[in-house]
C-alpha positions as CSV (number, residue, x, y, z in Angstrom):
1,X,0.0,0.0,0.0
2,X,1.2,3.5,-0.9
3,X,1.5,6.9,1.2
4,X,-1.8,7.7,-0.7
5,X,-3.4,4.8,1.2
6,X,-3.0,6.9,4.2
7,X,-6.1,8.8,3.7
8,X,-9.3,7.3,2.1
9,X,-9.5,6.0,-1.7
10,X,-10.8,9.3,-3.7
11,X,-14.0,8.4,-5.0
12,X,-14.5,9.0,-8.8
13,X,-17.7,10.2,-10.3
14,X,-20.4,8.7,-9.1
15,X,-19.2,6.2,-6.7
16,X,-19.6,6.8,-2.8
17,X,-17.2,8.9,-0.5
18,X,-15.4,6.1,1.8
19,X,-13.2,6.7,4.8
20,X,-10.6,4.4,6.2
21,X,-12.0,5.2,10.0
22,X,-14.6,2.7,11.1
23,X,-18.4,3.4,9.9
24,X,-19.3,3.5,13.5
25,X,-17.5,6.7,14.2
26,X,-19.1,9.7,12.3
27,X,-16.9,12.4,11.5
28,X,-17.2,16.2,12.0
29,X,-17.3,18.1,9.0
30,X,-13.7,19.8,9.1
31,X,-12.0,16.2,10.0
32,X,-13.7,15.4,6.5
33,X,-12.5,18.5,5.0
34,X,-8.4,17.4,6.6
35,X,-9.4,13.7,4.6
36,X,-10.2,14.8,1.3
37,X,-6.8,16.9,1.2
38,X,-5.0,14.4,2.5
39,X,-6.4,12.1,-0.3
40,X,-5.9,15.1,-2.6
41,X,-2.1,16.1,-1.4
42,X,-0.4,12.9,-0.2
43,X,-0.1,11.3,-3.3
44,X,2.1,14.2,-4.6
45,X,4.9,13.8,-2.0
46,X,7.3,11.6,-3.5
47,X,7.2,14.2,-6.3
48,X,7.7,16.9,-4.4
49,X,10.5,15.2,-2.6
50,X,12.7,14.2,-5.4
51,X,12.1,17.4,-7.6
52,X,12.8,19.1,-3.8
53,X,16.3,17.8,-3.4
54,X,17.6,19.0,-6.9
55,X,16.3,22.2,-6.3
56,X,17.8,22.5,-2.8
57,X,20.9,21.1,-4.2
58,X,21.0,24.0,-7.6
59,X,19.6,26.8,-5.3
60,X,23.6,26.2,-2.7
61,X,25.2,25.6,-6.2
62,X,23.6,28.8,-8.1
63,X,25.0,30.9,-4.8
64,X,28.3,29.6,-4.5
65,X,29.2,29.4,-8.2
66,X,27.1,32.3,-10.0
67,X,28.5,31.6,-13.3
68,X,26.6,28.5,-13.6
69,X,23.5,30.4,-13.9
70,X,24.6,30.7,-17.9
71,X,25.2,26.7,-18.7
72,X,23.0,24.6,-20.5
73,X,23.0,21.9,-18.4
74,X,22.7,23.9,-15.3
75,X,19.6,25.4,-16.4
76,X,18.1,21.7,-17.6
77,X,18.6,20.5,-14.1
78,X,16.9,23.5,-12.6
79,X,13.3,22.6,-15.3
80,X,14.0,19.1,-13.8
81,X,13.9,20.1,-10.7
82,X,11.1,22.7,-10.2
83,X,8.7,20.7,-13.0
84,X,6.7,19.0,-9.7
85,X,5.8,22.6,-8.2
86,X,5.4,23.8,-12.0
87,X,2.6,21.4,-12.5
88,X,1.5,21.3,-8.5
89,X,-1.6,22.7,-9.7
90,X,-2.7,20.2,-12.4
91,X,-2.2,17.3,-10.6
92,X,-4.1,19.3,-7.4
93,X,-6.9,20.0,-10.0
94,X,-6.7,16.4,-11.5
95,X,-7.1,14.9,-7.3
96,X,-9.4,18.0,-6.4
97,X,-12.3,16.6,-9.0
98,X,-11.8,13.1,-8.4
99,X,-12.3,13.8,-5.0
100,X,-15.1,16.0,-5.5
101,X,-16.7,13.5,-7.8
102,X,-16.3,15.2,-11.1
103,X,-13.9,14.5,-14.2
104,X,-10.6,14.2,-13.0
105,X,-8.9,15.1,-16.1
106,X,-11.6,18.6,-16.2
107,X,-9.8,19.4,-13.0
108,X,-6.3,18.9,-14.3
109,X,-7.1,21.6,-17.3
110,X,-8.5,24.1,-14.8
111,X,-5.3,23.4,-12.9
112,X,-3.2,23.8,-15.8
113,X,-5.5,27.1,-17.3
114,X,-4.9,29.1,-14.0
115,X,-1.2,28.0,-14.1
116,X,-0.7,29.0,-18.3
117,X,2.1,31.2,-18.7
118,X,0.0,32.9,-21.4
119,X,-2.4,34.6,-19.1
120,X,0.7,37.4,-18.6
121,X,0.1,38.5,-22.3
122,X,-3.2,39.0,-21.7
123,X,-5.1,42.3,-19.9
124,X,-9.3,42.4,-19.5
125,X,-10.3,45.9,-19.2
126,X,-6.8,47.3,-18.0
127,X,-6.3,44.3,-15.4
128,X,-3.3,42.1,-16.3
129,X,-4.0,38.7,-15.9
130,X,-1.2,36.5,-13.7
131,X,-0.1,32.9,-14.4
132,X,-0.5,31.2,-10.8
133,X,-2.7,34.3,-9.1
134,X,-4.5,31.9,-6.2
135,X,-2.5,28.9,-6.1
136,X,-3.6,25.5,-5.2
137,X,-6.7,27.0,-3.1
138,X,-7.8,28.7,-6.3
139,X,-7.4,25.1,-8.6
140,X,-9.5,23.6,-5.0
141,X,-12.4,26.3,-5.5
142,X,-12.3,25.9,-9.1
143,X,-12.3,22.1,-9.3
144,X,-14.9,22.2,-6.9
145,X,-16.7,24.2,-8.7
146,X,-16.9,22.4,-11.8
147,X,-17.5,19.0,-10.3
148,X,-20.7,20.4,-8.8
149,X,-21.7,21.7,-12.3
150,X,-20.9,18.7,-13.7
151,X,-23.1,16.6,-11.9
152,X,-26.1,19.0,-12.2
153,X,-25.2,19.1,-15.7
154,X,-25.3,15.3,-15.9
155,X,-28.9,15.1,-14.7
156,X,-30.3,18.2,-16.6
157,X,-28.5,17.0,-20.2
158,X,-29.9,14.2,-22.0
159,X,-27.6,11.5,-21.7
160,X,-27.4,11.3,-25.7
161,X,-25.6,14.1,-25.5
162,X,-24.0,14.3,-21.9
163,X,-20.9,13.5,-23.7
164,X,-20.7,16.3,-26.2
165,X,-22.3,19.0,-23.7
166,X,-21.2,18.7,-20.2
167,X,-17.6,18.6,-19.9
168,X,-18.2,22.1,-22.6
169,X,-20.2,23.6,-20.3
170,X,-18.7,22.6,-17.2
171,X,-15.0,23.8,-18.3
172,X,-16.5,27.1,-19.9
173,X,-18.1,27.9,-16.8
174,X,-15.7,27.2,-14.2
175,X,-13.1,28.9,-16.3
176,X,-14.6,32.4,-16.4
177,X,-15.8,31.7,-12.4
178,X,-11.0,31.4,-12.3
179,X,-10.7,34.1,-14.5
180,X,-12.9,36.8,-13.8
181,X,-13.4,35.9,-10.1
182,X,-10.3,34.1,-8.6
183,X,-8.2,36.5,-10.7
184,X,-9.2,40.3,-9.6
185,X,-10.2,39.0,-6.4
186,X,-6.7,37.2,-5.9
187,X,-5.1,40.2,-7.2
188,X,-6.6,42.7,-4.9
189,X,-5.0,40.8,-2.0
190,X,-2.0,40.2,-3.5
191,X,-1.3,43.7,-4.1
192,X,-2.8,45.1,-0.8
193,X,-0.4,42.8,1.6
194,X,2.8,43.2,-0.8
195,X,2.1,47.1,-0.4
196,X,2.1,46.3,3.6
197,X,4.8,44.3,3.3
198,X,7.4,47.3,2.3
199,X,6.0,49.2,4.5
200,X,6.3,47.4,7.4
201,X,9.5,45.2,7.4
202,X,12.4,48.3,7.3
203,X,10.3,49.3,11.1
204,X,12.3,46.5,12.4
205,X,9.3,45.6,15.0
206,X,8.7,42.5,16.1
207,X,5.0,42.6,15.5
208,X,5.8,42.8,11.7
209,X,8.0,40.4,11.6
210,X,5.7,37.9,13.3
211,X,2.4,38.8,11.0
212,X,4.8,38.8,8.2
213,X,5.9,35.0,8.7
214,X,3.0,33.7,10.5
215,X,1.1,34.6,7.0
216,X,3.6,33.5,4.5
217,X,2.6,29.9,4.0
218,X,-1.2,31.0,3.7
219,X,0.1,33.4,1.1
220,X,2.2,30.3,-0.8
221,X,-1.2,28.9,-1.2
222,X,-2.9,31.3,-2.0
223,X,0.0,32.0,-5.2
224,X,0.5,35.8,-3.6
225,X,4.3,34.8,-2.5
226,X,5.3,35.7,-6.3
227,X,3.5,39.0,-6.2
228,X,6.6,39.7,-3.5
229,X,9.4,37.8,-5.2
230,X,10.3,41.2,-7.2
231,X,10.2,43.1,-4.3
232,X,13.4,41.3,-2.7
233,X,15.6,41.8,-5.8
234,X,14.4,45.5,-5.6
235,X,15.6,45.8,-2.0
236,X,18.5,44.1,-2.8
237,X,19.1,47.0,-5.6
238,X,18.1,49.7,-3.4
239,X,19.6,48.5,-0.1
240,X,22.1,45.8,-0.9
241,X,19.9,43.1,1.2
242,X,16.2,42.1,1.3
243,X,15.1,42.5,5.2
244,X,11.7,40.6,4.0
245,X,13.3,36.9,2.8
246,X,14.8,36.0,6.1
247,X,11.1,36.8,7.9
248,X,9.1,34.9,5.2
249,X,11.9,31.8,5.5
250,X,10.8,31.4,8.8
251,X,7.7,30.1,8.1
252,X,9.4,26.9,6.3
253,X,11.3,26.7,9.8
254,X,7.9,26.2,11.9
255,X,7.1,24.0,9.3
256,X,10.1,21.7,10.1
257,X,9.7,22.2,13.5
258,X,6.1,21.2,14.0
259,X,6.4,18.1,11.3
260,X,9.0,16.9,14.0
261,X,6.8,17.0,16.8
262,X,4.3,14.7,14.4
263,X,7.3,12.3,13.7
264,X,7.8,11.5,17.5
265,X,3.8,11.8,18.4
266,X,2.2,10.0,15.5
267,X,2.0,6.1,15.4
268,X,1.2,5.4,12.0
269,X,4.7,4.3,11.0
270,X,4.7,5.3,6.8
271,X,3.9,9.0,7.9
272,X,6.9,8.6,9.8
273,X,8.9,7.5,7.1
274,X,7.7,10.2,4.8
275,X,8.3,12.6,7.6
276,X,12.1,11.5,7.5
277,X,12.5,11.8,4.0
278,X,10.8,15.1,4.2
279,X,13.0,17.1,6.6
280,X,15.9,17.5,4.8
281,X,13.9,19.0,2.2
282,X,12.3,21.2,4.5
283,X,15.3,21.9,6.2
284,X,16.6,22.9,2.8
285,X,14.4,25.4,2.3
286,X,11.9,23.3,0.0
287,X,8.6,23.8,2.0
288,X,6.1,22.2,0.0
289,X,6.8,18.3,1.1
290,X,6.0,18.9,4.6
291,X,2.8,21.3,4.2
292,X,1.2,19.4,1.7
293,X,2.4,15.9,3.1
294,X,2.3,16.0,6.7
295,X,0.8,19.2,8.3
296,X,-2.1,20.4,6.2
297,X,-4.0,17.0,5.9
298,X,-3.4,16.9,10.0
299,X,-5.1,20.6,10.4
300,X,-3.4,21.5,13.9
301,X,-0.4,21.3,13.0
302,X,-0.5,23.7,9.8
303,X,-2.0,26.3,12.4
304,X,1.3,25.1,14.9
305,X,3.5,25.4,12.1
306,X,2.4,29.5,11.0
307,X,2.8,30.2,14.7
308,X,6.4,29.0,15.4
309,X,7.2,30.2,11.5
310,X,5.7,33.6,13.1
311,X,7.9,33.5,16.3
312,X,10.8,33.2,14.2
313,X,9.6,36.1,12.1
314,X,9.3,38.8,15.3
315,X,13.1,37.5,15.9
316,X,14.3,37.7,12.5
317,X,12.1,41.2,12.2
318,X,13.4,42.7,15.4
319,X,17.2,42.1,14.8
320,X,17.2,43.5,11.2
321,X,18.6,40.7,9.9
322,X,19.1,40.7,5.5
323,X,20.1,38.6,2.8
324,X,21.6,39.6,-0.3
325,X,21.0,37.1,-2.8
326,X,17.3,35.5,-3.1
327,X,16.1,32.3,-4.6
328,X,17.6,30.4,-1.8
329,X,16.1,29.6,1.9
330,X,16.3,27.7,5.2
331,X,19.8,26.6,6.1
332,X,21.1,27.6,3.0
333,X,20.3,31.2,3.5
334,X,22.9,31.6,6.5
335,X,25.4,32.1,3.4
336,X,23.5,35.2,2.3
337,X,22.8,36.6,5.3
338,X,24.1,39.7,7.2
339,X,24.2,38.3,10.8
340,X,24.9,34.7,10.2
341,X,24.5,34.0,13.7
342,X,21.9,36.0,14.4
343,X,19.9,34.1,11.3
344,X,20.6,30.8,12.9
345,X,19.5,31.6,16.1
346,X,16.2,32.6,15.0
347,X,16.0,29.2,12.6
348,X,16.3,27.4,15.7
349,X,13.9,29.5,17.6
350,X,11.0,28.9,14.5
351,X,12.3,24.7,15.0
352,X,11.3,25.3,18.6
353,X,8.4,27.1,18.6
354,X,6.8,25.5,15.9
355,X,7.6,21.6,18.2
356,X,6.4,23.4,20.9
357,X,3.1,24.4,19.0
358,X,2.5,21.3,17.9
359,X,3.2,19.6,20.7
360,X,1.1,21.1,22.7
361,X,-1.7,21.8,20.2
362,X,-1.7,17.9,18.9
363,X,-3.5,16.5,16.3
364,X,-5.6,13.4,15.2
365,X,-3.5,10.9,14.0
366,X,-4.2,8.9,10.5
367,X,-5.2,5.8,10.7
368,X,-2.1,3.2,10.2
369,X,-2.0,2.3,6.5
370,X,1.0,-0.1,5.6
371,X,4.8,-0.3,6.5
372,X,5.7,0.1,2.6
373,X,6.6,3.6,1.3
C-alpha cells in the first residue's frame, strides 16, 4: 500500500465517499474536510520530494558558483527540478475533482488554465491577468466548482448528448468563475499585503515580523508569495539586502519544527517515514513536502507550524537581519545573510516554537495504512 493509502481512496464520479476510519464513528465536518486533502495532497509527495532535493541542491550551487547560472546543463537541471511545483496545480486539479466527484482530467485543465504562462500576455479591461494568481486553493475552489456543475449538468443533459455538452459547459463555466473571479479577487490581496509588506519590514518591529511570517505559507497557497518575489531583488538594488526573505523563510522553519513534533507523536509508522524523507527538504528550504504531506491533511499542526514560522519572524524582524541574494532559503540562507549567527539563532527558535506548537496543540493521528513507502 502507498502513502496515498493513508487517507481514504478518492471516489471518482459517481461512486460513494469512503473513509478508512470505522463506519461506527461519524466524522465532524472539518475532519472530512483534513481527509479529502489528504487524499488530494499525499499522493504528490514523492514528487515533491525528489524534484525538492535537486532544487535544494542547484539553489547552494547557483550561490556559491554564479556563473553556472549561464550553462545549458545547469539550467536543464533547474526545469527538472522545479517541474513537480510547476505542475503542482494540475495534478491538485486532476485529485481535487476526483475527490469531489467530477472528471478528474476537467480538474487537471482548470489546474493547468490558471497555471498558463500565457495569461501574462493578456489584460481584460486594463487588469493584467497573472499565471499562478490563487495557487492550489484557487485550482481547489475551481475544481470544486466544476464538479458540482458537472453533476447538475449530468442530470439536466440528456444522456445522448452528456458526452458532447457537459464537460463544454462545465470547463467554460468554471473557467470564467477562475478568471474573472479568482483572478481580480486574488489580485486585490496580493497587491494590498505586498504594499504592507514594504512598509512594514524596514520598522524592524517584532510585530511585523511575526504577521509577516506567521502569514507567508497561507500566502504560498494562495499563489500571492510571487507578487513579493520582485520586491526582494528590488531591495537588494536599493539597499544591498532584502530584510523581508529572512522573515518569510521562517515560516518553512515552523514547518520543520512542527512536522518533528508529528514524527515523535504519530503512530502510524509510513507517515513517519515520509516525515524523515521530508526534513531535509524542509530543512533545505523546500517547504512544499511537509505542508502538503504532513501538516495540512493533520489541520493543527499547519496552524502550529504559522505560529512557530511567526515566532521566528518577530526575531528575524526585530534584529534587522538581511540577505543579499534571493532564490535560496532555510539553512542555506545563512550564506546570504548579514548576521549569520543572528539568522541561525532565530531558525532554531521557529524549530522550537513550531515543536512546541505542535506539541502542545496535537493533532488526530491517521489511521495506520502499511509499512511500505
Amino acid at each position: 500500500m502507498k502513502l496515498r493509502d493513508l487517507a481514504r481512496k478518492p471516489a471518482g464520479p459517481g461512486e460513494a465517499l469512503t473513509d478508512t476510519l470505522p463506519d461506527t464513528a461519524p466524522l465532524p465536518p472539518f475532519r472530512r474536510f483534513l481527509l479529502k486533502l489528504s487524499a488530494i495532497f499525499l499522493p504528490l509527495v514523492p514528487a515533491l520530494i525528489a524534484c525538492g532535493l535537486i532544487t535544494s541542491a542547484l539553489n547552494i550551487a547557483r550561490y556559491n558558483y554564479p556563473v553556472l547560472e549561464g550553462n545549458n546543463f545547469f539550467q536543464l537541471l533547474a526545469v527538472v527540478g522545479n517541474t513537480a511545483f510547476w505542475g503542482i496545480n494540475i495534478f491538485a486539479g486532476f485529485n481535487s475533482a476526483k475527490e469531489f466527484g467530477g472528471t478528474p482530467v476537467i480538474g487537471g485543465i482548470l489546474g493547468a488554465l490558471i497555471s498558463h504562462p500565457n495569461l501574462a500576455a493578456i489584460t481584460l479591461n486594463g487588469y493584467p491577468l497573472t499565471p499562478g494568481r490563487g495557487g492550489v486553493v484557487a485550482v481547489l475552489l475551481v475544481a470544486a466548482l466544476g464538479a458540482m456543475v458537472e453533476k447538475q449538468l449530468r442530470k439536466l443533459i440528456p444522456s445522448s448528448l452528456n458526452l458532447l455538452l457537459t464537460p463544454l459547459l462545465t470547463y467554460i463555466l468554471a473557467a470564467a468563475f477562475a478568471i474573472f473571479f479568482m483572478q481580480p479577487f486574488m489580485g486585490l490581496i496580493a497587491f494590498t499585503i505586498a504594499d504592507k509588506a514594504v512598509g512594514a519590514i524596514h520598522e524592524g518591529s517584532l510585530l511585523s515580523g511575526f504577521l509577516l511570517s506567521g502569514t507567508f505559507l497561507p500566502m504560498v497557497m494562495l499563489g500571492i508569495h510571487q507578487t513579493l518575489a520582485p520586491i526582494h531583488s528590488e531591495l537588494i538594488s536599493r539597499y544591498g539586502v532584502t530584510l523581508l526573505l529572512p522573515i518569510l523563510a521562517m515560516a518553512g522553519a515552523g514547518q520543520v519544527g512542527a512536522s518533528l513534533a508529528v514524527y515523535f507523536r504519530t503512530k502510524n509508522r509510513t507517515l513517519k517515514k515520509a516525515i524523515l524523507s521530508a526534513l531535509p527538504v524542509g530543512m533545505l528550504g523546500i517547504g512544499e513536502p511537509l505542508i502538503y504531506g504532513v501538516t495540512l491533511p493533520l489541520g493543527r499542526p499547519f496552524l502550529a507550524a504559522c505560529l512557530g514560522g511567526a515566532v521566528g519572524g518577530a526575531w528575524q524582524s526585530h534584529y534587522l537581519v538581511g540577505a543579499a541574494a534571493s532564490g535560496i532559503s532555510g539553512l542555506p540562507l545563512a550564506l546570504a545573510s548579514n548576521r549569520i549567527k543572528v539568522y541561525l539563532i532565530g531558525l532554531l527558535i521557529a524549530y522550537l516554537a513550531g515543536f512546541i506548537a505542535t506539541w502542545l496543540i496535537g493533532f488526530d493521528d491517521l489511521p495506520e495504512a502499511s509499512e511500505e513507502y
